[in-house]
N, C-alpha and C positions, 0 to 999 in steps of 0.2 A: 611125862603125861601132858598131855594138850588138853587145854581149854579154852573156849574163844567165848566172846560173849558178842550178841547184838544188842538193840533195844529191847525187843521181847525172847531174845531166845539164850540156851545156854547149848553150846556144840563141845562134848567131851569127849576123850577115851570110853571107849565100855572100861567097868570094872568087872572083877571076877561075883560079884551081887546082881549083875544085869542081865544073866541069862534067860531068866522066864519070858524079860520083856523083849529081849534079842530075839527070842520063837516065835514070840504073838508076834512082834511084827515082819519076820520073816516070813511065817507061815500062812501069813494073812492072804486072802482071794483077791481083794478087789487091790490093796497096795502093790502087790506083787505082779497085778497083771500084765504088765509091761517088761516085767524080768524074771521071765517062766523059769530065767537059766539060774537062778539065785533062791528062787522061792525055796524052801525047806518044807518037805513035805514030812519028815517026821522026827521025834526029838531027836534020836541016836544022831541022825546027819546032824540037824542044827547045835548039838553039843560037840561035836567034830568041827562043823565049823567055827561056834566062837571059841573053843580053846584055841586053834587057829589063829583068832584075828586077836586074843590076848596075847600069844606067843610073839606075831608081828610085833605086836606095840611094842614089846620090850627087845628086841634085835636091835643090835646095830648097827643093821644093813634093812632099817626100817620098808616096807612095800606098799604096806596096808595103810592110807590115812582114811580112815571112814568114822564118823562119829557119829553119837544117839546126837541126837534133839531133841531140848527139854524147852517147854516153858517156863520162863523165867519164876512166873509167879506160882503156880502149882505142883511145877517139874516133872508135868506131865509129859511122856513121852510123844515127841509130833512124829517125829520120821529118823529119818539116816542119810548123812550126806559126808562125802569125802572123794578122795580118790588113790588109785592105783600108781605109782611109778610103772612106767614100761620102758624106760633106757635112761641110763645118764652120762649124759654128753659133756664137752667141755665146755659149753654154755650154759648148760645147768639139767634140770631133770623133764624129762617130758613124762607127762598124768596122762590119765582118762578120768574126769570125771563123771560121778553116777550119786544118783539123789531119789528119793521116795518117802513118801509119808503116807499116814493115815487120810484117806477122802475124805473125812470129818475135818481137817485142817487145809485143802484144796482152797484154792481160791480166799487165801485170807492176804497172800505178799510173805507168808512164814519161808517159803522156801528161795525166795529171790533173795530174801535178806541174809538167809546161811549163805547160800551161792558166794551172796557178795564177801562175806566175811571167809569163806574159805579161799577165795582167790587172793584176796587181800594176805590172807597165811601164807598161803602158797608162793605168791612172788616174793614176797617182803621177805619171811622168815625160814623159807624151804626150802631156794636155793631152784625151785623151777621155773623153765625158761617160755614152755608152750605144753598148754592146757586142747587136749581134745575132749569131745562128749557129741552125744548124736542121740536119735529118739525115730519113735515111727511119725511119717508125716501126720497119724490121726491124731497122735496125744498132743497137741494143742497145746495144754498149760504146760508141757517139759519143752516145748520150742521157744513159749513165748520168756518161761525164767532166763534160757541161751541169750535172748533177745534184749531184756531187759539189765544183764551184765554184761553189755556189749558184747559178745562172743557172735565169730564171723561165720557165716555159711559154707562150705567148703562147698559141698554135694548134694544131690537128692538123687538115691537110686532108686531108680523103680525095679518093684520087683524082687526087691534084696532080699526081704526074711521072712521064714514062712513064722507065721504067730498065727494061734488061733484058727487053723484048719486052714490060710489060704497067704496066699504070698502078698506080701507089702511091703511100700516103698520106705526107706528109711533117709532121715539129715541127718549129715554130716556138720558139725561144728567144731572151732577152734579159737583160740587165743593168744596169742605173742604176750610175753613178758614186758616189751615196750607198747603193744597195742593197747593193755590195760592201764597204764602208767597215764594213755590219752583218755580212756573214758573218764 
């Protein structure tokens, strides 16, 4: 089981107790906006999903690293940040990272700070080599946390994904395992 701590946050495994809060924020409108493909539109799916991602946790040919976020002091639930293995190399394992939270906790530094401490897990304790993650050019605050844990601009396609009735352009970003070692 994983547990990371920052100054104010706690980043864990779901437990099998955490499902209600797993729906509310999956099924939430305004957090999910940005990842229509993830949003859980009703329980049956989202209890399909987290038995899923308790299944992950305990493999071990682990996939899934995605944690709740809590605050430290009320362990109130903020968001969900982790990421996906998608190959691993002899250099180590290449992610995608992906991150959201509650709009009520926007704009506080709550989620730069996971960010930071999940890459810090990630290189140090995980054995990965290069981290990617990307966002629509409009969502502003998921470019600037990229930007704030050094992570490098690969791309900007215009054009790439339809969201919300019309095509837009999406960043591409990434990370090296020695690129982080220099921020």
């Amino acid at each position: 089981m994983i547990q990371l701590e920052t100054d104010r946050l706690i980043l864990r495994d779901y437990n099998s107790d955490d499902f209600e809060e797993y729906y509310r924020l999956m099924s939430d409108d305004r957090t999910m906006y940005y990842l229509q493909d993830l949003k859980q539109s009703s329980i049956d799916a989202a209890r399909n999903s987290f038995n899923e991602v308790l299944e992950d946790r305990d493999s071990n040919d682990r996939k899934f690293y995605f944690l709740q976020m809590e605050l430290k002091e009320s362990r109130e639930t903020v968001g969900n940040v982790g990421y996906t293995v998608t190959d691993n190399t002899p250099e180590g394992k290449t992610v995608h990272l992906g991150y959201f939270s509650y709009p009520k906790f926007w704009g506080n530094g709550y989620m730069s700070e996971a960010v930071k401490r999940v890459l810090e897990f990630a290189f140090t304790e995980n054995n990965v080599y290069r981290i990617t993650t990307g966002c629509l050019a409009e969502n502003i605050g998921s470019e600037r946390v990229m930007q704030k844990n050094g992570m490098v601009k690969e791309a900007e396609c215009i054009d790439h994904e339809w969201h919300d009735g019309k095509l837009k352009t999406r960043l591409e970003y990434n990370l090296l395992r020695d690129e982080w070692k220099c921020v």
